[in-house]
C-alpha positions as CSV (number, residue, x, y, z in Angstrom):
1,X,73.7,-5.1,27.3
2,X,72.2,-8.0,30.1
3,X,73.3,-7.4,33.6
4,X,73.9,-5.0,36.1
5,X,74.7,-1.1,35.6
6,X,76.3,1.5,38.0
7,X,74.4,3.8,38.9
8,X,75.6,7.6,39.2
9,X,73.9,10.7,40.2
10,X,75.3,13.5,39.1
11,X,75.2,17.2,41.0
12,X,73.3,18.5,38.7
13,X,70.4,15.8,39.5
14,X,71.0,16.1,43.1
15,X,70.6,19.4,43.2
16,X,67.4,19.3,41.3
17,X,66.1,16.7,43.2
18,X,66.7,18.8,46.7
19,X,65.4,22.4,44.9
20,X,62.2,20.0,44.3
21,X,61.7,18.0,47.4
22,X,62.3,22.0,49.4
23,X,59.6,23.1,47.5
24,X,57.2,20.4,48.2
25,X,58.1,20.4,51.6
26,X,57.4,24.4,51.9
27,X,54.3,24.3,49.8
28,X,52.9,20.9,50.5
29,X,53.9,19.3,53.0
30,X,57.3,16.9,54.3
31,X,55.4,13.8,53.9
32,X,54.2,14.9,50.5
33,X,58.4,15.6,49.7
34,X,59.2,12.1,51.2
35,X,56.9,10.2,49.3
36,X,58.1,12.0,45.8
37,X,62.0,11.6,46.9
38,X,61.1,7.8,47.8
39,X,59.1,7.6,44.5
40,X,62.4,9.2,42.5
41,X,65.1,7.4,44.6
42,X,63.1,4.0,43.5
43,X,62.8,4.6,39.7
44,X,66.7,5.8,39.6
45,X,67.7,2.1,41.5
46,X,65.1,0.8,38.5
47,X,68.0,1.9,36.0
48,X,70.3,-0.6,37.1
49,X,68.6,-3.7,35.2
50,X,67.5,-2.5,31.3
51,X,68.3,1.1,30.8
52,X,67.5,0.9,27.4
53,X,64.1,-0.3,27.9
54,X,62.9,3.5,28.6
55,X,62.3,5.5,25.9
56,X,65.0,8.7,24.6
57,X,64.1,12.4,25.5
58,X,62.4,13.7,22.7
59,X,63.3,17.0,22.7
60,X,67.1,16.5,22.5
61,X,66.3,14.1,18.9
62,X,67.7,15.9,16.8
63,X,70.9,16.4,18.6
64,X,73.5,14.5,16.7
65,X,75.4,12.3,19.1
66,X,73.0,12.9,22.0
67,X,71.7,9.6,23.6
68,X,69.6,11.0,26.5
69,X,66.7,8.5,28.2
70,X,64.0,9.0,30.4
71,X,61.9,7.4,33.4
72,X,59.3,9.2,34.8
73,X,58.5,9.2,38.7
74,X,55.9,11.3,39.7
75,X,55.6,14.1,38.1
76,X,59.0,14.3,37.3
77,X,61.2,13.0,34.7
78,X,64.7,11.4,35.4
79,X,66.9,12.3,32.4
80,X,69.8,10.1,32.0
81,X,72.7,8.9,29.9
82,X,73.8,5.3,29.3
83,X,77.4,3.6,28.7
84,X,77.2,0.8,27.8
85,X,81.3,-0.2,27.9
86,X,81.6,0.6,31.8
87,X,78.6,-0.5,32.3
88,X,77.2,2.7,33.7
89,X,74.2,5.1,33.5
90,X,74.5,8.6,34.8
91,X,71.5,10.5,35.7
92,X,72.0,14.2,34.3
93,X,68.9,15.9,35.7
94,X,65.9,15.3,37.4
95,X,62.9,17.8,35.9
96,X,59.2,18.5,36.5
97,X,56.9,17.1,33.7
98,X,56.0,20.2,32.9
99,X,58.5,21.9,32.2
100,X,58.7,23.0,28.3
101,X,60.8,21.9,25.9
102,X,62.8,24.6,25.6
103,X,63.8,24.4,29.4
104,X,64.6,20.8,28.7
105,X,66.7,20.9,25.9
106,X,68.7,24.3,27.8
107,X,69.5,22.1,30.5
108,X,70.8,19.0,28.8
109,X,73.1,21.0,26.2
């Protein structure tokens, strides 16, 4: 679908994003944790133009009825849902890249 999408963040993302951007700021440094949160905050207004253009999260494929997308910012990987009637996208949780695929998978179903 062309045009513009809402936006929505859920708790769960927001409370991923702020467990991250502590523990940057503890063990790296604020301007390290502002630059990521800046860097995240970006690619999430990205998803308001095309957010089918990013590709689906692989470890949820064979999940019948599961439509989850990604965007990666950083080193860390915006998982979202998109619906198309409203138009909306809702962004479920934000994740390092690193974490495995059974972590992912465990915190999308």
């Amino acid at each position: 679908m062309a045009g513009t999408y809402t936006v929505t963040v859920t708790p769960s993302a927001i409370a991923d994003l702020q467990e991250a951007l502590n523990y940057i700021a503890e063990n790296q440094s604020l301007t390290s944790a502002n630059s990521i949160q800046d860097e995240i905050l970006n690619a999430i207004e990205r998803l308001e133009k095309m957010p089918e253009s990013h590709p689906p999260v692989r470890e949820t494929h064979d999940v019948v009825g599961t439509k989850y997308r990604r965007i990666i910012a950083g080193n860390y990987r915006i998982i979202y849902q998109v619906d198309e009637l409203r138009p909306e996208v809702f962004v479920i949780r934000i994740l390092h890249v690193k974490r495995g695929p059974d972590f992912v998978r465990g915190a999308l179903l």
